[in-house]
C-alpha positions in Angstrom: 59.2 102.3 101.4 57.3 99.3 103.0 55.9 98.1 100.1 59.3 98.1 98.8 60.8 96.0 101.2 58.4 94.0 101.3 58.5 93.7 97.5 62.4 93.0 98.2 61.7 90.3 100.9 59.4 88.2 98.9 61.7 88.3 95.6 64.5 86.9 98.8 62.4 84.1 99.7 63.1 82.3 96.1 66.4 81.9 97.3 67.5 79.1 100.1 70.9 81.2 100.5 69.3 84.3 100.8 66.7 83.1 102.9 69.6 81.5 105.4 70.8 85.1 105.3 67.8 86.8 106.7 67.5 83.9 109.5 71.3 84.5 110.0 70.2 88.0 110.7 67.4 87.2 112.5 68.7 84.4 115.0 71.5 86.9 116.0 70.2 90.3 116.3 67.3 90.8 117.9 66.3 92.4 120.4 69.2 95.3 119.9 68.4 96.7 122.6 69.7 94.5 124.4 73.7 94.1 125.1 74.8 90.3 123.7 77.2 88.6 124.5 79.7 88.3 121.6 81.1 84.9 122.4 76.9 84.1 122.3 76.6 85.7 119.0 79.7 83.6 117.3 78.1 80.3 118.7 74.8 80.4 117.0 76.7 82.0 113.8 78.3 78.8 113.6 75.4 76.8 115.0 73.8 78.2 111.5 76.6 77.8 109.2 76.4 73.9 110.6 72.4 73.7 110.1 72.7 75.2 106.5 75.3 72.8 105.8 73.2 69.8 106.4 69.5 71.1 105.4 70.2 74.2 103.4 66.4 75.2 101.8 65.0 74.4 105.1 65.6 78.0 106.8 62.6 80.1 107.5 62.4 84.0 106.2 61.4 86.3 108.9 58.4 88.5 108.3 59.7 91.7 106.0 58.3 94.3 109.1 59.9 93.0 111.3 63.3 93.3 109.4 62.0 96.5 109.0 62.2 97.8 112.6 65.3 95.9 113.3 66.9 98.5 110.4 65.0 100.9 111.6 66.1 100.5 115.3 69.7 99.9 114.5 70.1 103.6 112.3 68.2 105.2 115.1 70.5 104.0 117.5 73.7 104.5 115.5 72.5 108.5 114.5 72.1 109.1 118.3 75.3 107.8 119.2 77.1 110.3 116.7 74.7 113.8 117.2 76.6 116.5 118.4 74.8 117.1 121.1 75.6 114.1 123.1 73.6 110.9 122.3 75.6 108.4 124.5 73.5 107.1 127.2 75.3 109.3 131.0 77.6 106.2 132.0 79.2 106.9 128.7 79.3 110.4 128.3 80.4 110.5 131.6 83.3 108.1 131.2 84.3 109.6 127.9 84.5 113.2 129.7 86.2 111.9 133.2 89.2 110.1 130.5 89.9 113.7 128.9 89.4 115.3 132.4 92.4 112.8 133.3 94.5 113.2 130.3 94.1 117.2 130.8 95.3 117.2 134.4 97.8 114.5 135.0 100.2 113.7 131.9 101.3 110.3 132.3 97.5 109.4 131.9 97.8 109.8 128.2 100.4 106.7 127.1 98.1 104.7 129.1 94.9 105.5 127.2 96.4 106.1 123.7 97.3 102.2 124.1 93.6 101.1 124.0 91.5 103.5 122.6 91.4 105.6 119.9 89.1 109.0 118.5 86.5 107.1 116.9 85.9 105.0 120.3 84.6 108.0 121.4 80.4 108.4 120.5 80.1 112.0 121.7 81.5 114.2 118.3 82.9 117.3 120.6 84.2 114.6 122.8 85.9 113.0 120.0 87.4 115.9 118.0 89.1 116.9 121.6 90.5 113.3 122.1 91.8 113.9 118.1 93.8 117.1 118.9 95.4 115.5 121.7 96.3 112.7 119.6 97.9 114.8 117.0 99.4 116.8 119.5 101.4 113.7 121.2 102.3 112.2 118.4 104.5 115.5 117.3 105.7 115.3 121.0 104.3 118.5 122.2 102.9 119.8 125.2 98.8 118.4 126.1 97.0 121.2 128.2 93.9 123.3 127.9 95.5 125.9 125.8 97.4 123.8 123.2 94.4 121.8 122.8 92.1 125.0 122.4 95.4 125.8 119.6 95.1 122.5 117.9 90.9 122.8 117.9 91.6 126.2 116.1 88.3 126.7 114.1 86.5 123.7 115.2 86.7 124.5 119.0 83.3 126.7 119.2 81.9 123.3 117.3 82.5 121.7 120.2 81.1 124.1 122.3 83.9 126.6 122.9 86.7 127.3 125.3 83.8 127.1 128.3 83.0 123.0 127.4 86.8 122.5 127.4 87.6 124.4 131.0 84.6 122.5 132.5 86.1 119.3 132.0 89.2 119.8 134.0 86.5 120.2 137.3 84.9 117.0 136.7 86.0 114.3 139.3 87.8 111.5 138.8 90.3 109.1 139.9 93.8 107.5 137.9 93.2 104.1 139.4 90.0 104.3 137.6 91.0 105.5 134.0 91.2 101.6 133.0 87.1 100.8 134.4 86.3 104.6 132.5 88.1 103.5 129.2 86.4 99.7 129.9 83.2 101.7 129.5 84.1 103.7 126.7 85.0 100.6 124.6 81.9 98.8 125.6 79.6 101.6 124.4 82.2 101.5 120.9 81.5 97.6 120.4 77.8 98.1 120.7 78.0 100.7 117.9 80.1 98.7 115.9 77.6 95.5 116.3 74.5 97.7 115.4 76.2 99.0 112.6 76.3 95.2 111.0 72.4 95.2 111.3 72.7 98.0 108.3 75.3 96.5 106.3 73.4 93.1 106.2 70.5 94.7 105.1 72.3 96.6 102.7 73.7 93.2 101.1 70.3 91.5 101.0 69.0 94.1 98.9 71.9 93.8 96.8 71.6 89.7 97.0 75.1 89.4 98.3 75.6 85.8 99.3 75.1 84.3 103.0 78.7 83.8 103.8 80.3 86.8 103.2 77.4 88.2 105.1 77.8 85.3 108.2 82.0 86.3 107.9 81.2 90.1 108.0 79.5 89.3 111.3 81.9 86.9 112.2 85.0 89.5 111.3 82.5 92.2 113.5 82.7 90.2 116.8 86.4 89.2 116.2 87.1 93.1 116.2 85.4 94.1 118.7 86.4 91.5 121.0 90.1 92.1 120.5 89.9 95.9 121.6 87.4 94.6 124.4 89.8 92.2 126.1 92.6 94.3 125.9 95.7 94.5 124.4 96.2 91.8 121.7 92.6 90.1 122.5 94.2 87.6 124.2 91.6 84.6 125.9 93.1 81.9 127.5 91.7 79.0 125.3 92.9 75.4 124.9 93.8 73.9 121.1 93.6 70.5 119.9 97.0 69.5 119.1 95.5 68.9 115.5 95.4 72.1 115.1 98.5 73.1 116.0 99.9 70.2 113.6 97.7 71.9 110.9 99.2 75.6 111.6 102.9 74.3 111.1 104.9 76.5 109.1 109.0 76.5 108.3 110.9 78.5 110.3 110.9 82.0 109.4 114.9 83.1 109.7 116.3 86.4 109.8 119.4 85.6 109.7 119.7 81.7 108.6 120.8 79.5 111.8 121.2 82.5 113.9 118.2 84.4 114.2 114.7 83.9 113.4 111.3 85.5 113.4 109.0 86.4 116.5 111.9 84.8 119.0 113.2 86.2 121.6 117.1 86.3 121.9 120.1 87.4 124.4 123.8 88.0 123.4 125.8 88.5 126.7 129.6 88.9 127.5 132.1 90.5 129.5 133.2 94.3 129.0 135.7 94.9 125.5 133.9 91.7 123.7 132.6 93.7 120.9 129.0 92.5 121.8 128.1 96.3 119.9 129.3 95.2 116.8 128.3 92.0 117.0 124.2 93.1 117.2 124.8 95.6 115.1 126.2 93.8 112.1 123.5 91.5 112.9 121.3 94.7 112.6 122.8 96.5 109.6 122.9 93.1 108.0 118.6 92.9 108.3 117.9 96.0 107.7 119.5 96.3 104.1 119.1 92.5 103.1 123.1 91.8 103.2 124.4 88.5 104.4 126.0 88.3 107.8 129.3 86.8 107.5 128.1 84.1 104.5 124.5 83.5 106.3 121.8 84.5 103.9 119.3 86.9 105.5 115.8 85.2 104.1 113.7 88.4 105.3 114.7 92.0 105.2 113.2 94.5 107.5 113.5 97.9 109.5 115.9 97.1 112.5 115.4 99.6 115.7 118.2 100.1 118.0 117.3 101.1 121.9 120.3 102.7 122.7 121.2 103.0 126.5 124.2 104.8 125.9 127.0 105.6 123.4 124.3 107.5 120.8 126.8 109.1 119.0 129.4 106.3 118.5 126.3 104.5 116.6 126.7 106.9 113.6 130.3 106.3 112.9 129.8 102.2 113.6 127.0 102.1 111.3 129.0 104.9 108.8 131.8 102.3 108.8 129.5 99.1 108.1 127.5 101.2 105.6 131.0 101.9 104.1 132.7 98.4 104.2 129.3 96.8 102.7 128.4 99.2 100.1 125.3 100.8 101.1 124.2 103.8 100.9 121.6 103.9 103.4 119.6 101.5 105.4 116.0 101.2 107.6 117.8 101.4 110.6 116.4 103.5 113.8 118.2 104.2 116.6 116.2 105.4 119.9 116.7 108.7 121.5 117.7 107.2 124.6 117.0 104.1 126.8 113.7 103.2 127.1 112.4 102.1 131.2 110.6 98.7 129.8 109.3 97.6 133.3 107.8 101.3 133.2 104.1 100.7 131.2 103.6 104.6 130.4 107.4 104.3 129.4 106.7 101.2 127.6 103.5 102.8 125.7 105.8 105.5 124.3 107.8 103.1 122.8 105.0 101.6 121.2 103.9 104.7 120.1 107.3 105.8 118.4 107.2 102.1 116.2 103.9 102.9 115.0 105.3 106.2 113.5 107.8 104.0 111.5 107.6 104.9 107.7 108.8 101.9 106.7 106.5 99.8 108.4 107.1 97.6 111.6 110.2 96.4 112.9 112.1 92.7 112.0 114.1 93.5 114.9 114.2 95.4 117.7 118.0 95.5 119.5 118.1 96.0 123.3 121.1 97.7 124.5 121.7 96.7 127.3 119.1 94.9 129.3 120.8 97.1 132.2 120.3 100.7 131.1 116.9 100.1 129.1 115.9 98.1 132.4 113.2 100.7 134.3 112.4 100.7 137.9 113.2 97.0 139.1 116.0 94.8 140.1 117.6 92.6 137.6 118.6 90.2 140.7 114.3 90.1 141.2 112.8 86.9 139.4 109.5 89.3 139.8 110.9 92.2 137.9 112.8 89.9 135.5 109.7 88.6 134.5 108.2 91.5 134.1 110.6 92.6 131.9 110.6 89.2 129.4 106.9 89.8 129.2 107.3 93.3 128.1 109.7 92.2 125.3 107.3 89.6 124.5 104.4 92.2 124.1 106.9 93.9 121.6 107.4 90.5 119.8 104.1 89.3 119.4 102.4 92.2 118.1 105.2 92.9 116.0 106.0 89.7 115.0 109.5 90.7 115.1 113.1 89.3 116.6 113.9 91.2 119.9 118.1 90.8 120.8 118.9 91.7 124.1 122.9 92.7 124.8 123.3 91.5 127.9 126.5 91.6 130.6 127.9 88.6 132.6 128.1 88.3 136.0 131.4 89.2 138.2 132.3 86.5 139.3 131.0 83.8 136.5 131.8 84.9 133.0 129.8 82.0 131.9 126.1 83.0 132.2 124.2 86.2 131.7 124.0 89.1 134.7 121.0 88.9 137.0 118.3 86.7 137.5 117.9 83.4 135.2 114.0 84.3 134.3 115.8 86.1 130.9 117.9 82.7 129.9 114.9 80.4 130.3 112.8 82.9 128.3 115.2 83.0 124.9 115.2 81.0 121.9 118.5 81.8 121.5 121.2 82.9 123.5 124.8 83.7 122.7 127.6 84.1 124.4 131.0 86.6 123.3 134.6 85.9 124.3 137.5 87.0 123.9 140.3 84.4 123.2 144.0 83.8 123.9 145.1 85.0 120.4 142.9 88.5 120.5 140.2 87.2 118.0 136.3 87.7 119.5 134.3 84.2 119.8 130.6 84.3 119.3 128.8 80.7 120.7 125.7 79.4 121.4 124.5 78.5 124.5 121.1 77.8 123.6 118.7 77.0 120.9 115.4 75.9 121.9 113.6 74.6 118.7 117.2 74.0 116.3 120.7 72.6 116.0 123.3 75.1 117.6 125.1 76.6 114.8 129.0 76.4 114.8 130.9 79.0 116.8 132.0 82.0 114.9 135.3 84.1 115.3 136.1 87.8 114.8 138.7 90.0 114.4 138.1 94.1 114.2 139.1 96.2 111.6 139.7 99.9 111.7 137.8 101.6 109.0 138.7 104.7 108.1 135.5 107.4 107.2 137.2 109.9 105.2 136.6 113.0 107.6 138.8 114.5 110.1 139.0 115.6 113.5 139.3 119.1 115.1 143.1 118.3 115.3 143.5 117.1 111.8 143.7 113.3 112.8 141.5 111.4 111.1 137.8 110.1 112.4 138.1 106.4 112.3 135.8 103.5 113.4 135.5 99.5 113.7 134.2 96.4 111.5 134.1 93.1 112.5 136.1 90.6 109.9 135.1 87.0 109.9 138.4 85.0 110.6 136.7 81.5 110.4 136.1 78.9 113.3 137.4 79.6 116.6 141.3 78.5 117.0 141.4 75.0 119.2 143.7 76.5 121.8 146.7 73.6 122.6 146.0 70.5 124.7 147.9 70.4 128.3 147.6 66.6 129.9 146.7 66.1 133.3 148.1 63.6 135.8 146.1 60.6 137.0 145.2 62.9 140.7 144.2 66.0 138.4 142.1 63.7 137.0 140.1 62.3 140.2 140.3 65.8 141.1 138.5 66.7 137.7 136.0 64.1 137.8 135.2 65.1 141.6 135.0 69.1 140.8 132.3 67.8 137.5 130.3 66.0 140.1 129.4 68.8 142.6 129.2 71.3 140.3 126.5 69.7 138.5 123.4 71.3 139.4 125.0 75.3 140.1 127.6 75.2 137.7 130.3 75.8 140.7 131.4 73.8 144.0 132.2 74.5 147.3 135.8 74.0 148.5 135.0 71.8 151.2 132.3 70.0 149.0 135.2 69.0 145.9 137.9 68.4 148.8 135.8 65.5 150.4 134.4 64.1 147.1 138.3 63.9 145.6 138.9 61.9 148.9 136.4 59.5 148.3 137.3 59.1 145.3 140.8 58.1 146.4 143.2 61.3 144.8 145.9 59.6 147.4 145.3 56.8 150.1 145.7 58.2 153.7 144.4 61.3 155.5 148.0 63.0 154.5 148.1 62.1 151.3 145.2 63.3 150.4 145.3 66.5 151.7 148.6 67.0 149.8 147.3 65.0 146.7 144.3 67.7 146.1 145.9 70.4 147.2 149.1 70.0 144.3 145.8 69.0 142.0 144.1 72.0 142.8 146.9 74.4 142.5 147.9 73.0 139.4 144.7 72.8 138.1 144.1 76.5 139.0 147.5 77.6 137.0 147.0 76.2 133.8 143.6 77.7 133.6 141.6 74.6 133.6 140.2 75.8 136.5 138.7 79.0 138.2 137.5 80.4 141.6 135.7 82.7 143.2 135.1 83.2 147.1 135.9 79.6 147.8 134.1 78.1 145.1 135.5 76.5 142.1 134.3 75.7 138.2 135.8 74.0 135.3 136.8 76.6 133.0 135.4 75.9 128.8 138.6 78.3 127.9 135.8 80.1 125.7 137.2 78.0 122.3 134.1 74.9 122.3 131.9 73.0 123.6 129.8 72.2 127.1 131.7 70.7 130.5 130.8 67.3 129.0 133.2 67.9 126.4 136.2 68.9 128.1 136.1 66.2 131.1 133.8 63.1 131.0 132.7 62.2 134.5 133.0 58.5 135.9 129.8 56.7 136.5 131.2 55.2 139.1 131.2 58.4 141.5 127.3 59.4 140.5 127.4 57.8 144.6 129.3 57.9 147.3 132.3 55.7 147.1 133.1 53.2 149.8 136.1 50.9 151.3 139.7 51.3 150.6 141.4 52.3 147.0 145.0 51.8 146.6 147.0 54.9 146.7 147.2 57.0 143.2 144.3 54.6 141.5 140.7 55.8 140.7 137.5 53.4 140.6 137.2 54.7 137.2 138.1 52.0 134.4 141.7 52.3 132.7 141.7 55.7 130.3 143.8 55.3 127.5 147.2 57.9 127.8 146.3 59.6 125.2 142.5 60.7 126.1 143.8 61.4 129.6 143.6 65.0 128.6 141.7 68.6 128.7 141.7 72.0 126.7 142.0 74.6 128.5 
């Protein structure tokens, strides 16, 4: 056998590629024994890519015997780790049997481990086939303990050493805030497997005189693998990138739905109660799933949708039996949850994962959150700490799925113009859209935001009943909603405001500014130095008509002594419906004749608002 490798070696050596090969090999492996670190390993991979680049045929081949015992070494090593018997050096075996002492006696171990590690992690073969049945058993959702393990084993349970080896891991000690260090260990004795199993493969390829790249990017795609399920989820390393790279990595936007929803973004859709925000995400949904424009938009990428569903479960079948109806389908990729998932909960969060993977139809294009509220978990919206919490649980979603996430979303009580909650969730999205419902009954879909795009035009709905052909216990029939795309929102009619409406306007847009509300006091004082009338009387009268007027066309609203301008929910930001005068950006000194503002002449027929 030496004689033939050596025979092998020397036949290499005519070669500059192969040659660069065994030096590859060489220059990275050795001693085996010895734990490397993988960041190490990729450096003087590419160190030796770059040197064969510039001198190729000047690589020296390492003396056949000693590749030899490196082979040798590394199938020694990798047989011991898989024997029966045991193999793994004790801090291994020992970490392996405390994780399925932990899984056995408390349950919500399991979603916790299942997340990072997986049977063939495991180098001890009973210790392995018992972390299989468990597997199998969770992912048909049934009971994990001693006996329905020993059930699930069935023939292969005295292989691993019978019912006695299973009982005696329940009495090993061992703590839950240490499951993570024990399944650290685990995944560090994997890796080194994994790495000495390379040592085989490259020897395998020089005898069949495979080239020295794919052999340098099978180590290469080695360390890359090993080092994602080594720095847990995702493999994520906090790195810097030339922004040349970036530039190089551009690609067109990926849309869903075109102008409304795209790919791996993150979105909310928020309005009061009786909106029809429900219909709105799942026509979005429906319209994804089976490939079907929304309302005229093209869908560019078709996908399974899945619907968390905080409440109203069986109302979903007739909604989507009534889209499936109107649009003509006969079925679509659409899942819809069991009930509200408790995202800020991780074992919660880990089943949820779990339950994607077992998607037939592969992973999600979007996942629908309804409602933030009810699929929340143990926190407080109100909390910028558990709000953040939460966006980073959606964004673990998003990223690995590289999937859209749409999170329905209610508005606060007292203003209908932002989401519920703490603001953490607005600055997160890419999108965010808000629902209305207008003076004429239609529903008004806008958007608020759009990080990377131009906002696309307001859309308007109207609901149509949809009758599904079956009836109820009474005989009545069993009916359910569509929406119906009645065009762009209805400009509701313009109502003129007087010359101290105005000042009074121009004052509220000022000290609302940076909260989006003012303070009665705080508007009062900036419409008097602004001059709404010209003595302390005057004025008091002057904003008090303004305000009162103001308030009773709707132009205005309040709340516990604070005051907005109200957008009427038909277009447009504040800076639409009243432009501010520069002039009172400061505070505005001396006297101002009664009834005139420091603001330059406004032509009669701008001097107007909608409401």
């Amino acid at each position: 056998m030496t004689e033939n490798k050596k025979a092998v070696s020397h036949s290499l050596q005519a070669t500059g590629q192969t040659a660069y090969a065994i030096q590859t090999y060489n220059t990275v492996s050795p001693p085996l024994s010895q734990e490397i670190e993988l960041e190490t390993w990729k450096i003087r991979v590419r160190e030796l890519q770059a040197r064969k680049k510039a001198n190729p045929m000047n690589a020296p081949t390492p003396d056949a015997g000693y590749l030899d015992s490196l082979v040798n070494e590394a199938g020694s090593q990798t047989q011991a780790t898989t024997e029966a018997s045991g193999g793994e050096i004790s801090p291994t075996l020992e970490a392996e049997q405390a994780v399925l002492a932990g899984i056995l006696i408390k349950k919500d171990v399991l979603p916790a481990v299942l997340e990072r590690i997986t049977a063939s992690d495991f180098g001890n073969l009973p210790n392995r086939k018992i972390f299989s049945a468990i597997q199998s058993l969770h992912l048909r959702s049934e009971a994990v303990d001693i006996i329905t393990v020993m059930a699930e084993l069935g023939q292969a349970l005295e292989e691993i050493g019978g019912a006695a080896y299973l009982s005696s891991l329940t009495s090993i000690p061992f703590s839950v805030r240490n499951v993570e260090s024990y399944v650290g260990i685990i995944l560090k004795a994997s890796e080194r497997r994994k790495l000495l199993s390379v040592a085989t493969m490259i020897q395998e390829g020089l005898k069949a005189g495979q080239d020295h790249e794919s052999l340098t990017g099978a180590i290469l795609n080695t360390i890359e693998t090993a080092r994602a399920r080594t720095t847990g989820a995702g493999g994520r390393r906090f790195t810097f990138s030339p922004l040349s790279s970036l530039l190089a990595e551009q690609t067109p936007a990926t849309w869903l739905i075109f102008r409304f929803m795209e790919k791996s973004t993150l979105i909310s859709l928020f309005g009061p109660p009786e909106t029809l925000k429900t219909f709105i995400a799942l026509s979005m949904g429906f319209s994804v799933a089976t490939g079907c424009d929304w309302f005229g938009y093209s869908v560019k990428h078709q996908g399974p949708v899945l619907y968390l569903c905080g409440e109203g479960r069986r109302a979903i079948a007739q909604r989507g039996s009534a889209w499936l109806q109107e649009n003509g389908f006969p079925g679509a990729p659409f899942y819809v949850s069991s009930g509200p998932a408790a995202l800020l909960d991780p074992t919660s969060l880990a089943e949820v994962d779990m339950a994607i993977k077992e998607i037939p139809d592969g992973p999600p294009a979007l996942i629908i959150i309804d409602t933030l509220n009810r699929n929340f978990g143990p926190g407080d919206e109100n909390s910028t700490g558990d709000m953040t919490r939460f966006v980073s649980a959606l964004d673990r979603l998003k990223d690995h799925y590289e999937c859209a996430i749409l999170v329905l979303h209610h508005t606060g009580l007292a203003d209908q113009n932002r989401g519920r909650g703490n603001s953490s969730l607005h600055g997160a999205v890419d999108f965010q859209y808000t629902v209305k419902r207008s003076d004429n009954d239609s529903i008004v879909l806008t958007c608020s935001k759009c990080k990377d795009h131009q906002r696309p035009e307001p859309i308007a709905f109207k609901s149509k009943v949809i009758d599904l052909g079956r009836r109820d216990d009474d005989g009545h029939p069993i009916t359910s909603l569509v929406l119906e795309h009645v065009g762009s929102p209805i400009i509701e009619p313009r109502q003129k405001v007087t010359p101290s409406q105005r000042i009074a306007l121009d004052a509220l847009a000022k000290v609302s500014a940076e909260t989006g509300k003012g303070y009665i006091e705080d508007w009062r004082q900036a419409a008097y130095r602004a001059g709404i009338a010209e003595n302390s009387d005057a004025k008091k009268k002057a904003f008090s008509r303004a305000r009162t007027s103001l308030l009773d066309s709707g132009i205005i609203k309040t709340d516990s002594d604070f005051y907005w301008i109200h957008d009427g929910g038909t277009r447009g930001t504040k800076g639409d419906i009243v432009s501010i005068c520069p002039d009172l950006e400061g505070d505005i000194g001396g006297h101002i004749p009664k009834g005139m503002s420091p603001c330059p002449p406004v032509p009669k027929e701008q001097v107007e608002v909608l409401i």
